[in-house]
C-alpha positions as CSV (number, residue, x, y, z in Angstrom):
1,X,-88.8,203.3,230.2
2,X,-85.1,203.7,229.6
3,X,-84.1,203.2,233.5
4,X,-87.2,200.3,234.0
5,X,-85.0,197.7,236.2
6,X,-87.5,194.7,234.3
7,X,-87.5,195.9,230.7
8,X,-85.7,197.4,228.2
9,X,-86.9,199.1,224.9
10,X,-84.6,199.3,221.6
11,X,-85.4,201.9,218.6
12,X,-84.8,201.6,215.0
13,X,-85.0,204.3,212.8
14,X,-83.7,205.1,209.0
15,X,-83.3,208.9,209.7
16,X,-82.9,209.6,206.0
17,X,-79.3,212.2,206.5
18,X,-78.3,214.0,209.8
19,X,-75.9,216.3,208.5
20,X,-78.4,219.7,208.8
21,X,-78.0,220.9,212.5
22,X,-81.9,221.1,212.4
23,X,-82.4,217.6,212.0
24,X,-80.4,216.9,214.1
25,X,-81.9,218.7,216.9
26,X,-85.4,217.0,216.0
27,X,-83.9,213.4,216.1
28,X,-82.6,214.2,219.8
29,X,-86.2,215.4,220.8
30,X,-87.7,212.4,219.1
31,X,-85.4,210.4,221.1
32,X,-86.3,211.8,224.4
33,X,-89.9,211.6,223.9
34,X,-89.4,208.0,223.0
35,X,-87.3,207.9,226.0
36,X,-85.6,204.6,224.7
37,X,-82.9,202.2,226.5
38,X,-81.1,201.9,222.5
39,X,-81.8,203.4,219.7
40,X,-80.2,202.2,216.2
41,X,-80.5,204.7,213.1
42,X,-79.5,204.1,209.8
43,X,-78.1,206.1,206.9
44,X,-76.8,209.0,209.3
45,X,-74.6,210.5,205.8
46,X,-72.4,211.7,208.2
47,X,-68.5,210.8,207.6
48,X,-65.8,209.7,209.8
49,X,-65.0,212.9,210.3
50,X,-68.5,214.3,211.2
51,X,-69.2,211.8,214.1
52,X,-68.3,214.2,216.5
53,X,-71.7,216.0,215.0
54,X,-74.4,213.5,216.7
55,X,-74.7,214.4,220.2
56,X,-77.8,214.1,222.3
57,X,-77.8,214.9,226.4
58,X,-78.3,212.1,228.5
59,X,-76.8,209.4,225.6
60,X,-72.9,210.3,226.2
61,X,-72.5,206.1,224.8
62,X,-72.9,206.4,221.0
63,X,-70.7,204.1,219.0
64,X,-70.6,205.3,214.7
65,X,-69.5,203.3,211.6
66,X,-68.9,205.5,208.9
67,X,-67.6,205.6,205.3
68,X,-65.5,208.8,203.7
69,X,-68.9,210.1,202.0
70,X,-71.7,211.3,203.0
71,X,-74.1,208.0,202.8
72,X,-74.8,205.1,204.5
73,X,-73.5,205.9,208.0
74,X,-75.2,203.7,211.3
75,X,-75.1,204.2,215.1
76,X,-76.1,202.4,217.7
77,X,-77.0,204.9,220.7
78,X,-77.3,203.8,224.9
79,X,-79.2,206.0,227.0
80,X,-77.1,207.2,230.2
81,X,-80.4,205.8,232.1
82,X,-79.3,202.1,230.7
83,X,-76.9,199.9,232.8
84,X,-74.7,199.1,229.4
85,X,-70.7,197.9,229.7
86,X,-69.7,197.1,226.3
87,X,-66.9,194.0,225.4
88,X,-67.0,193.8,221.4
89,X,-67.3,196.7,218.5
90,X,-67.1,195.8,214.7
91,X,-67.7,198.4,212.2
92,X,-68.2,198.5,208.9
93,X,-65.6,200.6,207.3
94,X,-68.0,201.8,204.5
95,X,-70.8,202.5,207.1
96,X,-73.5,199.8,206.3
97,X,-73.1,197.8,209.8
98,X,-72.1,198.2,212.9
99,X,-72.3,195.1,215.9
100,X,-71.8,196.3,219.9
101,X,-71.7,193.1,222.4
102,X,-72.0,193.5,226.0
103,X,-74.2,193.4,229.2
104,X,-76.8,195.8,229.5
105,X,-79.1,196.0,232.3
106,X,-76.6,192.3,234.2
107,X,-77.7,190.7,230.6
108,X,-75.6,190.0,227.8
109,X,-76.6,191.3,224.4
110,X,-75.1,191.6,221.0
111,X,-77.1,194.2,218.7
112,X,-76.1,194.9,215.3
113,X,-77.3,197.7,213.1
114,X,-77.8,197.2,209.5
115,X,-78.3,199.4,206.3
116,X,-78.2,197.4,203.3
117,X,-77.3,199.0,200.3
118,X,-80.3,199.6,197.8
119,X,-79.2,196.9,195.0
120,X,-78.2,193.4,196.4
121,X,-79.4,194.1,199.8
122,X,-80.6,190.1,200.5
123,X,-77.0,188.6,199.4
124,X,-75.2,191.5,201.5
125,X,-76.6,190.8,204.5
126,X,-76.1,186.6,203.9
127,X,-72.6,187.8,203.5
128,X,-72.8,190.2,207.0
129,X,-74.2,186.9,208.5
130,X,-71.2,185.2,207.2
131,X,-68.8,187.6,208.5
132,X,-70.5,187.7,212.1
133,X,-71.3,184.5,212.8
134,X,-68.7,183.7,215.6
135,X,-69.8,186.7,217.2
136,X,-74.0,186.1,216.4
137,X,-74.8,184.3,219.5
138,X,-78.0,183.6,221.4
139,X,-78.5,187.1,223.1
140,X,-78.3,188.5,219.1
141,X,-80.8,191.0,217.8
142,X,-80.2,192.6,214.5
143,X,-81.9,195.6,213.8
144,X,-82.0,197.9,210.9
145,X,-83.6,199.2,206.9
146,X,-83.0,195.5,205.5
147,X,-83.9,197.6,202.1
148,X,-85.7,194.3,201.1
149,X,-89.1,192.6,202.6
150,X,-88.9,189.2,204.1
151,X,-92.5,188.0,203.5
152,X,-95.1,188.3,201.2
153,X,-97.1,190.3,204.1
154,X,-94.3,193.1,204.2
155,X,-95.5,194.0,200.4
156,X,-98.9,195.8,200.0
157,X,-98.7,194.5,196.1
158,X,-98.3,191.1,197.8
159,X,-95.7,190.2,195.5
160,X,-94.0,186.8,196.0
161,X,-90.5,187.1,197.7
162,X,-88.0,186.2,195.0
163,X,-84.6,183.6,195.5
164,X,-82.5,186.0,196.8
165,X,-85.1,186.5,199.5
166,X,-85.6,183.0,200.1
167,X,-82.0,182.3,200.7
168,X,-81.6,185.2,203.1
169,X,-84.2,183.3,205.0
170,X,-82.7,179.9,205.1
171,X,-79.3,181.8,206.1
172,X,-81.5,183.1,208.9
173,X,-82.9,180.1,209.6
174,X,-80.2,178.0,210.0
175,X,-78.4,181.1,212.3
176,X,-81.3,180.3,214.7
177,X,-82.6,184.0,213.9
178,X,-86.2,184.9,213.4
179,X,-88.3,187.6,212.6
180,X,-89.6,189.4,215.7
181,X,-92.3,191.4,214.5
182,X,-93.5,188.9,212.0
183,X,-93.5,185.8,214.8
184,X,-95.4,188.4,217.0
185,X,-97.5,190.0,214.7
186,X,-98.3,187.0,211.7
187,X,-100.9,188.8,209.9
188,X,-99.9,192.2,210.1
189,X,-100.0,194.3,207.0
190,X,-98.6,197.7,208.5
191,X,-95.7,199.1,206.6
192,X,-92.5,201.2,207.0
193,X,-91.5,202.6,203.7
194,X,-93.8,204.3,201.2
195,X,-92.0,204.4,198.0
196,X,-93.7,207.5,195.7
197,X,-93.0,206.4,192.4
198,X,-94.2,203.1,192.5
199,X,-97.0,204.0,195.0
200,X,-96.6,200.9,197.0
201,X,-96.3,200.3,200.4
202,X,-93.3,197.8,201.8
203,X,-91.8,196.8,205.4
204,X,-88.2,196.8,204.8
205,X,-87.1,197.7,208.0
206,X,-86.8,194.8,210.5
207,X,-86.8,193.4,213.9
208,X,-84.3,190.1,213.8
209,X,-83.5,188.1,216.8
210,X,-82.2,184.7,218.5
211,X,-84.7,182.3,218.8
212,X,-83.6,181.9,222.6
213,X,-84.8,185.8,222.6
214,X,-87.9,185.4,221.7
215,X,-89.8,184.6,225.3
216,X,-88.5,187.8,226.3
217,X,-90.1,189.8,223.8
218,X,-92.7,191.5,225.2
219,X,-93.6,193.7,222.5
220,X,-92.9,195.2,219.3
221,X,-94.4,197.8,217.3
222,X,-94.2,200.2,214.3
223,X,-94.1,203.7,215.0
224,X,-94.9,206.8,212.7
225,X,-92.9,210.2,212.7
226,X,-92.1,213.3,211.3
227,X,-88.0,212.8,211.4
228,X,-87.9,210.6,207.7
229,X,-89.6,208.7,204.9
230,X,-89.2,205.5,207.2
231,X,-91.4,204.4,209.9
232,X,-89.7,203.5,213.5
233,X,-89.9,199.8,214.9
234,X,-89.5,199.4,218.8
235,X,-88.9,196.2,220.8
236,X,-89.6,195.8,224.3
237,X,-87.6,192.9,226.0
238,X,-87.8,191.8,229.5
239,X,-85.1,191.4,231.8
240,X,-84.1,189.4,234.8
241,X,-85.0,191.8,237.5
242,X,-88.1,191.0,236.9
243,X,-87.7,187.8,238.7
244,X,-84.7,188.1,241.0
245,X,-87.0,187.4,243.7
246,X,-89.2,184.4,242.2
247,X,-88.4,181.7,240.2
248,X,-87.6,182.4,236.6
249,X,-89.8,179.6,234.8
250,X,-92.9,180.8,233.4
251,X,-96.2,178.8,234.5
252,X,-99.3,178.8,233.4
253,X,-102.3,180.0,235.3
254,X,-104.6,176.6,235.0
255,X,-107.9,179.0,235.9
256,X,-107.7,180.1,232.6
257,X,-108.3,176.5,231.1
258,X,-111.4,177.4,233.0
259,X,-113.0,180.1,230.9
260,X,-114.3,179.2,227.6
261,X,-113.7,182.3,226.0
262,X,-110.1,181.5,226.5
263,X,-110.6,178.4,224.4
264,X,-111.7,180.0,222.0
265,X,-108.5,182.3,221.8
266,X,-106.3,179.9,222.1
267,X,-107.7,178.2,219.1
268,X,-108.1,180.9,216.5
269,X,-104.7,182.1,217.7
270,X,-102.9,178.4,217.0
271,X,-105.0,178.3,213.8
272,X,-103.7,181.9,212.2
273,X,-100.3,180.4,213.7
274,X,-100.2,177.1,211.7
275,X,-101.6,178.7,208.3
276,X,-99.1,181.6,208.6
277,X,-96.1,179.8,209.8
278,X,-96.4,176.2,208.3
279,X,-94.7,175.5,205.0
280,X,-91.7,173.8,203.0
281,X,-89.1,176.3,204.3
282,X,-89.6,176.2,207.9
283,X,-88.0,173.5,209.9
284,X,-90.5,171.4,212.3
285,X,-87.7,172.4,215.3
286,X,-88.1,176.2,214.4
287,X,-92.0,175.9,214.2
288,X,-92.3,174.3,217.6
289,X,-90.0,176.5,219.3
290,X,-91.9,179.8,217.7
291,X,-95.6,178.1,218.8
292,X,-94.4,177.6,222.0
293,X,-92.9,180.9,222.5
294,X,-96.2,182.5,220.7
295,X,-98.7,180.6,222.7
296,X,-96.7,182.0,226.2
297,X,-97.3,185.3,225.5
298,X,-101.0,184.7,224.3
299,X,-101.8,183.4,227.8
300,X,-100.0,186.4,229.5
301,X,-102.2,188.4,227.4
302,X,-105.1,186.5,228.2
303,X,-104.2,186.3,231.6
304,X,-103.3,189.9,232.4
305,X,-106.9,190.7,230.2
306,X,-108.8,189.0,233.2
307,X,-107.0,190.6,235.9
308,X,-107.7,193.9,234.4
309,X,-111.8,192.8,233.9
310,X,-111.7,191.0,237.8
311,X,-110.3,194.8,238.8
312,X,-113.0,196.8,237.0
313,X,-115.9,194.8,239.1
314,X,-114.2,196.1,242.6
């Protein structure tokens, strides 16, 4: 997937320490197996004087922020497969962040990586935000262990998200960022994190992007390993080589409006949308622009579930 010329896939992964040589061998076979374009990991432990310690063949472009002790710690790693020319680097000098901007794959993207400290994480990364927002544009996505949930639905207790959370949001919000995996998945309850002494289940790991980003997300998913107490997220996104040779506006195939089982789809699908999405602290411009972004990529389901059915009776 990593040289695909009309998608790329980015990884994020809390590898829980990477300072035994062991580990670090098994994080460079998970990689190649995953065989992403990026991958972002979080809390790395090592120092600034142990980055020379993460190497992986065939990802020669890794850029570190580090801190003088061994915690925290964040890289952002490019696959020598991956078309990537970097402009921008900002680092956290305490190794919770770390934002690369540049074109990868002829498309410019800005991704940071994020590790927010266990206390305080939702007014840290308002204040990240803060720091970054001349450099957050539209081709933003923010990956990373947020160490807090976003929703209700990342909680298995389904606790209530408390003010903190709430203004992280509206910081969000007003950033034009939105939640990826939540937008794309609205009534998901899988999880990243077990915590053992509470025995509860949370997703505290997260997928953030620009709204603009969103109709080329193709895909995003939680993934389970052996590497950490942390589950994997991974986005797909398309690119524009998809459609160098054909116009880049997406339309809609009006045979579907044909079938009714397509109706019916559409309208459970706008339903769950409405009663997941709709409330006080969404704007009406944000909710349109997610439903029409959600609704495209229901009919290229739809649509590519009917070619594959037309196939099957050749």
């Amino acid at each position: 997937m990593a040289g695909s010329s009309s998608h790329i896939t980015i990884l994020t992964l809390n590898v829980n320490g990477l300072n035994a040589p062991i580990k670090r061998h098994r994080l460079a076979n998970w990689i190649k197996s995953q065989d992403p374009s990026v991958c972002c990991i979080q809390e790395t432990h090592l120092t600034r004087r142990d980055i020379h310690r993460l190497k992986i063949k065939g990802w020669r472009k890794i850029y570190q922020a580090n801190g003088e002790q061994k915690k925290a710690g964040v890289a952002i790693l490019v696959s020598d497969k991956t078309d990537f020319k970097p402009s921008k680097i900002k680092r956290d000098k305490e190794g919770h962040y770390i934002m690369v901007k540049g074109s990868i794959q002829q498309e410019e993207l800005t991704i940071l990586n994020i590790y927010a400290p266990n206390t305080g994480a939702p007014r840290f990364i308002k204040q990240v935000l803060r720091d970054l927002q001349r450099d957050l544009d539209s081709h933003t996505i923010i990956m990373g262990d947020f160490n807090t949930p976003l929703s209700t639905l990342d909680r298995s207790t389904r606790q209530k998200v408390n003010k903190d959370i709430q203004e992280l949001n509206s910081s969000l919000q007003q950033a034009d960022l939105i939640d990826i995996y939540r937008t794309l998945h609205p009534k998901s309850t899988e999880y990243t994190f077990f915590s053992a002494p509470h025995r509860t289940y949370s997703k505290i790991d997260h997928v953030i992007g620009s709204k603009a980003l969103l109709s080329k997300c193709t895909r995003t998913e939680i993934i389970t390993n052996c590497l950490s107490d942390h589950s994997a997220i991974k986005l797909e996104l398309r690119t524009k080589k998809l459609n160098q040779n054909r116009s880049t506006t997406w339309k809609l195939n009006n045979l579907l409006l044909n079938d009714y089982w397509v109706h019916n789809e559409m309208k459970a699908e706008i339903k769950m949308f409405f009663e997941t999405n709709e409330n006080k602290d969404t704007t009406y411009q944000n909710l349109w622009d997610t439903f029409k972004a959600v609704c495209r990529g229901k009919f290229i389901a739809l649509n590519a579930h009917k070619r594959k059915q037309e196939r099957s009776k050749i």
